[in-house]
Structures are given as structure tokens and as C-alpha cells.
ROKELUM-352224 format. One line per 2 residues: number of its first residue (from 0); their letters; for each residue x, y, z of C-alpha. Coordinates in steps of 0.25 Angstrom, whole numbers, m for minus. Example, Ala and Ser with C-alpha at 12.3 -4.5 7.8 and 13.67 -1.06 7.14 Angstrom:
<nodes>
0 = AS = 49,m18,31; 55,m4,29
</nodes>
This chain:
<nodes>
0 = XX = 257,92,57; 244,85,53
2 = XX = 242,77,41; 232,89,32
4 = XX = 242,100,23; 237,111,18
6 = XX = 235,112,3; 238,125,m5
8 = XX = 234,130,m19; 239,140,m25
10 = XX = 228,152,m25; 230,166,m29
12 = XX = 244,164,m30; 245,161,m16
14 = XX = 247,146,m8; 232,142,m3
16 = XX = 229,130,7; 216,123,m1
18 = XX = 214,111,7; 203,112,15
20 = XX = 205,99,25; 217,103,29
22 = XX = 220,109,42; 228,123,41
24 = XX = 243,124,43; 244,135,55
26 = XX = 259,139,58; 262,145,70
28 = XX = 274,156,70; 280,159,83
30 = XX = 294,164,89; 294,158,103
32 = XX = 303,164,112; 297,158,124
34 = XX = 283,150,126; 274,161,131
36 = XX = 261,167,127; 263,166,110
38 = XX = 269,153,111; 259,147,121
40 = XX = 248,152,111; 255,145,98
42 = XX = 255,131,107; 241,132,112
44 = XX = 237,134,95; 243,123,92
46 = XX = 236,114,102; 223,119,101
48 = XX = 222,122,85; 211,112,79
50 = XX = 220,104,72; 211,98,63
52 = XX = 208,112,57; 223,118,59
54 = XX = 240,112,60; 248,119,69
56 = XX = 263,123,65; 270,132,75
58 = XX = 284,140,70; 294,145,79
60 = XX = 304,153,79; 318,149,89
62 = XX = 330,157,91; 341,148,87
64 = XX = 350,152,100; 338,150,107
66 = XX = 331,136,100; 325,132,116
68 = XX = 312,137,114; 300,132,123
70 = XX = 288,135,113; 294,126,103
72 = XX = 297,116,114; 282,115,118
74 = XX = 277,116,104; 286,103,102
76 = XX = 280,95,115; 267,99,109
78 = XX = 271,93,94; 266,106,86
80 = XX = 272,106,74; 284,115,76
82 = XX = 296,122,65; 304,131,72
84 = XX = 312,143,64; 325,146,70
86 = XX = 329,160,72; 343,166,70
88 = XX = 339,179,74; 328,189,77
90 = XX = 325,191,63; 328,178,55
92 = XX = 322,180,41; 326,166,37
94 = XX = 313,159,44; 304,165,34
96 = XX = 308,158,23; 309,145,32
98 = XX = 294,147,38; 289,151,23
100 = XX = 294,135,20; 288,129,32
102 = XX = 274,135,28; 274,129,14
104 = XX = 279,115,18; 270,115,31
106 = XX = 256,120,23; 255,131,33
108 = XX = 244,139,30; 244,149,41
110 = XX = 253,155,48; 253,161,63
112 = XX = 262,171,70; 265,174,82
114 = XX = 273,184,86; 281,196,78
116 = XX = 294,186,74; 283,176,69
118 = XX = 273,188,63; 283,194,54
120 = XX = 291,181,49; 278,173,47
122 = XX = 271,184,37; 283,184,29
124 = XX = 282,168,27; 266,168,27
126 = XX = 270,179,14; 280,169,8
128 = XX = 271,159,9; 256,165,8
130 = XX = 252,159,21; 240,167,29
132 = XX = 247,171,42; 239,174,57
134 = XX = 247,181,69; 245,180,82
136 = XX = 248,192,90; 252,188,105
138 = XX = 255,203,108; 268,211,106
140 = XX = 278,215,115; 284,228,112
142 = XX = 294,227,123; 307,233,118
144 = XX = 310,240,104; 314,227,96
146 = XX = 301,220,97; 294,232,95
148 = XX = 299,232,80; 298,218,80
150 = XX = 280,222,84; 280,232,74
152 = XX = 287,222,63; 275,213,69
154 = XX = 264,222,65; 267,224,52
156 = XX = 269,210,48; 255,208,56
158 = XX = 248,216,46; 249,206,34
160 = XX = 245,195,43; 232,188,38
162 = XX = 226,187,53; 231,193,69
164 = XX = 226,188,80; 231,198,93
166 = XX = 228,190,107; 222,202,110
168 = XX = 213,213,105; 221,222,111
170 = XX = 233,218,103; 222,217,91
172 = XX = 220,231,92; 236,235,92
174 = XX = 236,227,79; 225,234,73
176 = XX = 233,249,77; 246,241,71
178 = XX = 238,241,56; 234,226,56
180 = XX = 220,226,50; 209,223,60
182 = XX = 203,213,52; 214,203,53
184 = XX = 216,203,67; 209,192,76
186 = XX = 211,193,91; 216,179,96
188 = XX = 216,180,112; 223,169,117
190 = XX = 217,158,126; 219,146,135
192 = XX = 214,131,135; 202,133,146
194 = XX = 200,117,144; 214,115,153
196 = XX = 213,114,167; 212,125,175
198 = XX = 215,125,189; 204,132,195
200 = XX = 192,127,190; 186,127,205
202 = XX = 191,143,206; 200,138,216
204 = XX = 188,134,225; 186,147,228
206 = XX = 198,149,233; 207,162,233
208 = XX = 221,160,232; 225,169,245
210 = XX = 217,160,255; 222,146,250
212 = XX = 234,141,261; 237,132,252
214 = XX = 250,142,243; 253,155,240
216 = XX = 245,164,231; 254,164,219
218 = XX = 254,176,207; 261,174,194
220 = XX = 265,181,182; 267,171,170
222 = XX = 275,174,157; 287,178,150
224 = XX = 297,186,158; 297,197,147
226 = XX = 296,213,150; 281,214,144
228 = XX = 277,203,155; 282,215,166
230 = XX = 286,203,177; 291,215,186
232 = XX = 278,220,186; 272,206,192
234 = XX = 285,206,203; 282,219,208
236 = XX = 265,215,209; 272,201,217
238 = XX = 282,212,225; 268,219,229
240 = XX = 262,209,233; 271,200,240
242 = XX = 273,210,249; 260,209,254
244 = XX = 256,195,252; 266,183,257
246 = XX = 257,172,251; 258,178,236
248 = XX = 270,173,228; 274,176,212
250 = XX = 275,167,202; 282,172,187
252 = XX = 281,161,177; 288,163,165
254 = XX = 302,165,159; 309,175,150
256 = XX = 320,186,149; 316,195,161
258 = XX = 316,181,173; 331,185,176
260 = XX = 328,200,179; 313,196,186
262 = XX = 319,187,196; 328,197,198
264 = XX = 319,207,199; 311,198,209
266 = XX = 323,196,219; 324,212,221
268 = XX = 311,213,224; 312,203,233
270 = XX = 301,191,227; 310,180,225
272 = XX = 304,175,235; 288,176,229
274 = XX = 289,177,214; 294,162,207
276 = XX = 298,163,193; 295,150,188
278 = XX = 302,152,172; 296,147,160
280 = XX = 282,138,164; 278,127,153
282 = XX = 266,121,161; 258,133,167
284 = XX = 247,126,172; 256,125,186
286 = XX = 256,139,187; 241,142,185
288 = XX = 240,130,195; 247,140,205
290 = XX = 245,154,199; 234,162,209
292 = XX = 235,175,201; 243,178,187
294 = XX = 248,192,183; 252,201,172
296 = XX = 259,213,174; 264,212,159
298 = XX = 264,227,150; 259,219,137
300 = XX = 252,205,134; 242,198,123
302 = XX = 234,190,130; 243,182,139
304 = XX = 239,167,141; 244,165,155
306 = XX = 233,175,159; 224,166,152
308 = XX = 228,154,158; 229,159,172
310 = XX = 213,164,170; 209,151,162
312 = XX = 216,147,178; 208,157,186
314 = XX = 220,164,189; 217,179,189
316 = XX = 227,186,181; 229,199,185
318 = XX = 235,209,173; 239,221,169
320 = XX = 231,227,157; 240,223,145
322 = XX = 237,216,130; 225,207,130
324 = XX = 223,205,146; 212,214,147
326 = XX = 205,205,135; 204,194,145
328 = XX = 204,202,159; 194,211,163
330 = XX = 200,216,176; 192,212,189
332 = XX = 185,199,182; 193,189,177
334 = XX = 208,197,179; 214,209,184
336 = XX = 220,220,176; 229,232,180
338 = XX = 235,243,171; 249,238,164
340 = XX = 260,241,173; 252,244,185
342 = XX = 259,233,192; 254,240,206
344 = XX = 239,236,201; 243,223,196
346 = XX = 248,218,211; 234,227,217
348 = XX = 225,217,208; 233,204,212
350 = XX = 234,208,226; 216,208,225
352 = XX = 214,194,220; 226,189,231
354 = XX = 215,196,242; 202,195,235
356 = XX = 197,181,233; 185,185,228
358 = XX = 191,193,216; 202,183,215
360 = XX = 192,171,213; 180,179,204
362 = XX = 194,183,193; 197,168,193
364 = XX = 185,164,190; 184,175,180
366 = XX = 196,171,173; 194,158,171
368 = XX = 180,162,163; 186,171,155
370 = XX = 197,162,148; 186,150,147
372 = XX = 176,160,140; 185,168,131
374 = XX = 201,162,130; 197,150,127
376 = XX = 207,142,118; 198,135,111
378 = XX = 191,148,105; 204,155,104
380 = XX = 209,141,94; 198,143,86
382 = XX = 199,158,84; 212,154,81
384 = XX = 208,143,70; 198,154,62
386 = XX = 209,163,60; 218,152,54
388 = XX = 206,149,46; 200,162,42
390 = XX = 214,167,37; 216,155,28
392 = XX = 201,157,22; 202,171,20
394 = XX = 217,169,15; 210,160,5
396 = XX = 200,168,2; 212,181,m2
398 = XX = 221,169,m10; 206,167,m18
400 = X = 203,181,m20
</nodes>
């Protein structure tokens, strides 16, 4: 941590950080079961924040029978100040106690969930020890009836938030139906660095990837190998078109619960020759360098980074009409949208960028300007940054009054 510490006076009856040249203390709360979206979002934070205004301090929570954990591996290559809380199991009480303590001693001054795990326990110890508290919400998966309680506990914990910011508007408004008043909701899209290299700065010289000699055209899905992601969906838009097209080959990039049963699934369909599975990817760039067209056949979705990145790349992603996307695609300019679940229009749009150049190149170019004009991490850090200091003033302003 940096040098400056947070000083609190007693106001109101409650603690109150006074000092005025200090940066604020910000602790993340996180419970990584793998290093996807959430996680990703959390790191790119603690890189870009202005640290001369704010200190990072990221939480997570590790299964004990499980302490391997990729998200606190690269927070630790990255020396962010890190403390992990073990868990014993799903619901392990004894961590609130333990993150109230860690707050005092640290001088946090705010604290930022992510996810329900981190949500619910971090109100209780934002409670014990009168700290404002922020939320990200990333999106909820609803997928079987365990973590639908697990939403619903969510949402009322979320309602005695001091601010929420949804990755989406759509996810705003399901907030807002939920009870959560308006007024303290903050759509927060995600966004990308647009100051990295990207590979096609030139558009490829024009060049569609059907007439180049030089590879194969290659089509990928990236993400976790979870149900909501629908991977069958993608192998039956690679089974469509493979039979049609010798040069198109498949690319799933990713890892999770379901790879056993997807490869599987893609030997008795007969792609094991055409679709790679490549397992968990730390260094993406590699991909995007090879990527020609990205899909998404998932049934629910924030606003995922890959399809950011891959635009940010000039990669059309083509996508089926779930969560955010259609907040960053409008279909036909800068990407291509189908129904959810109409897997048989999913391979019909990337079956017409593989045969239309025109199309192909006019959405890649389309992409690209989209994310530099409106995902851009810069503005997305500093929409950031006025929440952390809008709660803390009007959070003063309540411990005055």
C-alpha cells in the first residue's frame, strides 16, 4: 500500500475519514472460482485506478480444498495488495468477523462487491463497521435452483447498498423491477484499453479472410465451459458449416466443467478434426491475432469483454440477443445479432461475412470505432472513480446531518 492512511473522526456516532490528502482506501470483494469476466474486471481496476486519488485492496474468497486459484495467482504477479479469506464451506460465517478486522486495520473506506458471495457477506461487514459500500453487478446466472436463491438473497442484500452499478442497462432495469431504488443505480458498461496494440490497424489491407492462401479462416467461441455459455450451440453452427466449407476450422478457448462432455460431444459429431479446444488462455492476444470471426451462442450475458476485445481487434462478433450485447451491437453495423437460441441463424449470419467481403470488412471497421468511441477504459475508470467519490461525499454529508 502507499504511504497516505485514511483518518477518521468520530461524527454522528459513526467512523468518518476527515483527511483531506489522503487517497481513499478502496477494497475489492471477490469470490474467484476461475479468471473470467468479473475477475478480469477487478485486475483491469487495479491497474488503471489514479492512484494518486485512490489505493487498491482486493479480497478473495478460496475454497480450502481448492487454494490453486488463477485470479489470485495473477493478482500476485501483478503485486496488488491482496488478503485472501478462506472458505470452509458454502456458507462460512466466520469471514465477517475477519473482513470487519481487516477494514479497521487497513483504513478501508469503501468497499466493492462483486458477485452474490461477496454482496451479502460485505454488507454485513460494511454494517459492523460503517463503511459505504458499492456493488458491481456483472450479471446473474440463474442456472439451476441453488443459485437462483442464492440471486434472490442477492437482491435483497443489494437494496441497502449505498451505490450499484449494472454492466448494463438491461440488468439496471431488472434491478429496478427487483425494489432497488433508481436513484442509486449507475450503469457501469465494461470496456477495454483501446491504447494496446491492435492487430488491424491497416483493416487487414483490405483483405477478407476467405481470399487470403496464406491459413484457414478460423471461428471461435471464447469463455467459460459453463451451461449459460450454450458451447453446443456454437458446435452445431461449426457442424453446419463445416459441411460446406473445408477451409473453416473451430477454435473454443476456455475451460470449465462442461470440457469433458464438449469434446465429447464434438467427437460424435464428427469435428474432432475441425474444432481445437485450447483450455484455459492467460495471454489472449495470440488468439485475436488468429481469430477471423468470434461467436456467442450463450442464453444470458452482462456485457462480455471478449466481444469487446475482439471489436477493439476488428473481429466481427456475431451474437445471439442476450444481456448487454445489443448495448454495444447494433446488428448489420458493427456486429450481428440473431434471436437466443436460434443457433440455425447464428451459422446463416457467419456463413455471410465468410462469403461477403464487403460486409465482412465495412463490420470490422465498424467495431473497432465503436469501442474507441464509447468502451473506452479510460472514461469507464473515471466513471468509476466519481462513484467512489460521490458516495463517500454524500455519505458524509448523512454522517453531518
Amino acid at each position: 500500500m502507499e504511504s497516505g492512511r485514511a483518518q477518521y473522526q468520530r461524527i454522528g456516532g459513526k467512523m468518518m475519514n476527515v483527511s483531506q490528502d489522503s487517497p481513499l482506501n478502496v477494497f475489492h470483494l471477490i469470490a474467484p472460482t476461475h479468471f473470467g469476466g468479473a475477475e478480469k474486471v477487478v485486475l483491469n481496476l487495479a491497474e488503471s485506478i489514479d492512484r494518486s486519488r485512490f489505493n487498491i485492496v482486493i479480497g478473495a474468497f478460496v475454497n480450502v480444498h481448492f487454494p490453486k486459484n488463477d485470479f489470485v495467482a495473477r493478482i500476485r504477479e501483478k503485486q496488488v495488495p491482496l488478503k485472501v479469506f478462506w472458505l470452509k464451506r458454502t456458507c462460512d460465517v466466520g469471514n465477517i468477523p475477519r473482513i470487519a478486522k481487516f477494514i479497521r486495520s487497513r483504513d478501508i473506506d469503501i468497499l466493492h462487491t462483486h458477485g452474490y458471495r461477496s454482496d451479502i457477506v460485505g454488507l454485513l461487514a460494511a454494517r459492523i463497521t460503517s463503511r459505504p459500500i458499492i456493488a458491481t453487478i456483472h450479471g446473474f446466472v440463474p442456472i439451476n435452483a441453488r443459485l437462483r436463491l442464492y440471486e434472490q438473497a442477492d437482491l435483497i442484500a443489494l437494496r441497502f447498498f449505498d451505490r450499484i452499478l449494472p454492466v448494463s442497462d438491461r440488468i439496471g432495469e431488472s434491478l429496478c423491477r427487483s425494489g432497488i431504488g433508481r436513484d442509486r443505480i449507475t450503469t457501469v458498461r465494461n470496456a477495454v484499453d483501446i491504447n494496446e496494440p491492435g492487430r488491424l490497424g491497416d483493416l487487414r489491407e483490405s483483405r477478407h479472410p476467405l481470399k487470403r492462401s496464406d491459413r484457414d479462416v478460423l471461428i471461435g467461441i471464447v469463455g467459460r465451459l459453463s451451461p449459460e455459455k450454450n458451447i453446443p450451440g456454437f458446435l452445431d453452427v461449426a457442424r453446419r458449416l463445416a459441411e460446406k466449407y473445408g477451409r473453416l476450422k473451430f477454435v473454443i478457448v476456455g475451460d470449465g466443467p462442461e470440457r469433458s462432455c464438449l469434446e465429447g460431444l464434438t467427437m460424435r459429431m464428427k469435428l474432432d478434426g475441425r474444432v481445437r479446444f485450447t483450455g484455459f488462455v492467460e495471454e489472449m492476444e495470440r488468439i485475436y491475432m488468429a481469430l477471423d470471426i468470434l461467436v456467442i451462442s450463450s442464453s444470458m450475458e452482462g456485457i462480455p469483454l471478449t466481444a469487446l476485445e475482439a471489436m477493439r481487434h476488428g473481429i466481427p462478433v456475431v451474437s445471439t440477443r442476450v444481456g448487454g450485447i445489443p448495448e454495444i451491437i447494433e446488428h448489420g453495423v458493427n456486429g450481428l445479432i440473431v434471436d437466443a437460441g436460434d443457433m440455425e441463424g447464428l451459422g446463416r449470419e457467419v456463413e455471410s461475412l465468410v462469403m461477403d467481403s464487403g460486409k465482412y470488412l465495412a463490420i470490422s471497421q465498424s467495431a473497432r470505432e465503436r469501442v474507441r468511441r464509447e468502451f473506452n477504459r479510460s472514461l469507464w475508470i473515471e466513471k468509476i472513480q466519481n462513484c467512489y467519490e460521490s458516495v463517500i461525499n454524500t455519505r458524509g454529508k448523512h454522517l453531518h446531518g
